[in-house]
C-alpha positions in Angstrom: 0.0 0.0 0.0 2.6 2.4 1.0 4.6 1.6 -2.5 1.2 2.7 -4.6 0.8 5.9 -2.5 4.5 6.9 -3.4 3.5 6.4 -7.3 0.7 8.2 -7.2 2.6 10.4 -4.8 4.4 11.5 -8.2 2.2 14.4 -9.1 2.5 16.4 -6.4 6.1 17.6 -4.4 8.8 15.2 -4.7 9.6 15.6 -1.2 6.3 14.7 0.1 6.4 11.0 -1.8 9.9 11.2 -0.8 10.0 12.0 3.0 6.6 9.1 3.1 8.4 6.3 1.6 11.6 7.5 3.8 9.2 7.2 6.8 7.7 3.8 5.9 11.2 2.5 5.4 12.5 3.8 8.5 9.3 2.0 10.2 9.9 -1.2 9.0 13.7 -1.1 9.6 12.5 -0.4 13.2 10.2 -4.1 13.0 13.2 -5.6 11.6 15.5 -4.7 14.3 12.9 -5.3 17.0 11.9 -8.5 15.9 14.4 -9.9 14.5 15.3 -12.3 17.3 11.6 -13.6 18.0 10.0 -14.0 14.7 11.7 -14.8 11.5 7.5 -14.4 10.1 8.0 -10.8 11.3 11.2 -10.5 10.3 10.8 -11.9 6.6 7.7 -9.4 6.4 9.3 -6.8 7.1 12.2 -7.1 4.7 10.1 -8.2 2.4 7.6 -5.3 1.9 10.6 -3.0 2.2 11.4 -3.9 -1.4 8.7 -2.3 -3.5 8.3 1.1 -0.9 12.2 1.3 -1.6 12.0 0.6 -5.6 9.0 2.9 -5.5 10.6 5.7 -4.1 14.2 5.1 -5.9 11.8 5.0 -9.3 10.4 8.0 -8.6 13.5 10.6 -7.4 14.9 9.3 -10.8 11.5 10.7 -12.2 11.8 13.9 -10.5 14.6 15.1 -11.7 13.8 15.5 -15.5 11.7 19.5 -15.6 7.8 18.7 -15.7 6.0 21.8 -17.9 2.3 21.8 -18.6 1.5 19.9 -16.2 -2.4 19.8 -15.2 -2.7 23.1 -17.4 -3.0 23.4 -21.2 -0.9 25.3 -22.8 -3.0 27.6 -25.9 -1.8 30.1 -27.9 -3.7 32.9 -28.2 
């Protein structure tokens, strides 16, 4: 869920999408740690869902850095 509101995320600011995925990460690095002596389930989970949020994010700062113009306006000569 977290890696489809980071896509989406791409319309608006890139450091709202940005500083959410960064959160999420940070979140489940926090259930790794915690948990990674008394469930491998957790654990595994954790890592796991990490992937995408991180790809996400990754795919999207690439994204952001090539100028968007016209974007939700069109653009008519008059």
């Amino acid at each position: 869920m977290a890696a489809t509101v980071v896509r989406t995320g791409r319309n608006g600011p890139w450091q709202g999408y940005a500083v959410y995925g960064a959160t999420v990460l940070w979140a489940l690095v926090g259930i790794v740690v915690a948990q990674y002596d008394a469930s491998l389930l957790t654990t595994g989970t954790a890592t796991v869902s990490a992937v995408p949020v991180a790809l996400a994010v990754l795919s999207n700062l690439r994204g952001s850095r090539t100028p968007r113009t016209g974007v939700g306006r069109a653009v008519r000569a008059v």
